[in-house]
N, C-alpha and C positions, 0 to 999 in steps of 0.2 A: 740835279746835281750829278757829275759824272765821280768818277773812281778813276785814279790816276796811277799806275804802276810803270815803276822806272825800270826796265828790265836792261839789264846785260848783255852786250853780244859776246858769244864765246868763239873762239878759232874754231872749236868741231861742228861749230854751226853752217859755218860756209863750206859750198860745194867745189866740183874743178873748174867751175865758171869765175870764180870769185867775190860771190854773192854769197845773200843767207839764202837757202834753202827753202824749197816752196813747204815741205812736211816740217819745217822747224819752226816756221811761225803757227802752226798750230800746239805745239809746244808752250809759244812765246803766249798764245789766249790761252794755254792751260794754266802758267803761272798767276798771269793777271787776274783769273778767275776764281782760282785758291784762295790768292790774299784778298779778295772780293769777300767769297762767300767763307772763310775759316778764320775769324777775327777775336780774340780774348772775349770781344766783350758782345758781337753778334754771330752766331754764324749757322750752319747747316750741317753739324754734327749727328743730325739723326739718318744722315745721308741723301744722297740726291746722284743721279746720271745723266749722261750726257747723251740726248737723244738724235741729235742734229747737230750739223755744223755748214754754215755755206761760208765762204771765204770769195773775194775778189782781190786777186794782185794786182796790184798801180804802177810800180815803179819797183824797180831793184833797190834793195837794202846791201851796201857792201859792208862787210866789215870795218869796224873801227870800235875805238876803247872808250866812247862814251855812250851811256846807253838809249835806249829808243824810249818814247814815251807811249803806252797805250793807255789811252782812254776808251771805258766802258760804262755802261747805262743800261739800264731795263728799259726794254721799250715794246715789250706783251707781258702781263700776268693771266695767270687762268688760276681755275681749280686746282689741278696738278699738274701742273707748269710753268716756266718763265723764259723768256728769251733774253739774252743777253746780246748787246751790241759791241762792237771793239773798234777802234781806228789806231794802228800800229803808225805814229808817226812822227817828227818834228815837227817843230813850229813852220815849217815853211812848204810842207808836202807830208799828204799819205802815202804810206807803201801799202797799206793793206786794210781794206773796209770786210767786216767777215761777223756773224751774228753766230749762235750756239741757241739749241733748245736743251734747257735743263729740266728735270725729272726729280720731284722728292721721292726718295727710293727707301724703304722698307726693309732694309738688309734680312731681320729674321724671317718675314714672310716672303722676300722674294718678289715685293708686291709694289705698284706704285703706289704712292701716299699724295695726299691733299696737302696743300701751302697751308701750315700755322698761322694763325693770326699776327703770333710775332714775326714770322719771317716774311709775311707781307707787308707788313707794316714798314719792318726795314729795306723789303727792296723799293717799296713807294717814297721812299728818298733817293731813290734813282732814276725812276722814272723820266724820260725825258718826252712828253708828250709832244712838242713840236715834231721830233723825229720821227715818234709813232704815227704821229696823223698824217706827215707828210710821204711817210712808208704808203701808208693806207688809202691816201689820195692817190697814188701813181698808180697802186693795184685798181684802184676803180676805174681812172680813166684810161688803162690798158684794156679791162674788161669790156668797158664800152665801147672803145674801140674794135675790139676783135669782136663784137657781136652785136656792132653797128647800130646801137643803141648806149640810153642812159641804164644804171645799174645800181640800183641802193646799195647801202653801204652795209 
């Protein structure tokens, strides 16, 4: 199941090119990830940090008054961590494919913390394993490739 956030373009969003701004779509997965992970009824109020972020631009985003759609998914859980995936887009083109490592974070110790039972549970409805394995197939046969053999997984 993915997670759908209708985000808004704003006029102080675009630069003197005419476009949104390559630092504002990081912005645009900060919102989509908030109302992801900070929900009434699940969320990640014991804290959590953002350890990572890779981002790929596709296409210019220009300005206009209806907004974009991002769809996100979990596609790594661990012990203490989770990755989250984003596609900044319309139905007919991506502007933006871009992933985040998230961190349950410890505010009073300063410390990282382990994923709750419940907040695994809840990101394993996001989960999009297709995506995952086909991430994790492309890193194997790049691996094999640069080192001219086969490579477990």
């Amino acid at each position: 199941m993915r997670h759908i956030y209708r985000c808004p373009l704003r006029w102080a969003d675009m630069d003197a090119y005419g476009h949104v701004n390559n630092v504002v779509f990081l912005r645009y997965l900060e919102e989509a990830r908030i109302d992801f992970l900070f929900r009434p009824d699940k969320d990640f109020q014991q804290g959590s940090v953002v350890a990572r972020h890779e981002i790929d631009y596709k296409r210019q985003l220009v300005h206009r008054h209806t907004p974009v759609d991002i769809e996100l998914w979990v596609t790594r859980i661990r012990a203490a961590s989770f990755t989250l995936t984003y596609e900044v887009k319309d139905p007919d083109q991506v502007y933006v494919r871009a992933s985040t490592v998230v961190v349950p974070f410890d505010f009073a110790t300063q410390r990282p913390r382990r994923i709750t039972s419940e907040e695994r549970e809840f990101l394993e409805e996001y989960m999009d394993a297709d995506k995952a394995e086909a991430k994790a197939e492309v890193k194997v046969e790049a691996t094999a490739d640069e080192e001219g053999g086969a490579v477990a997984a």
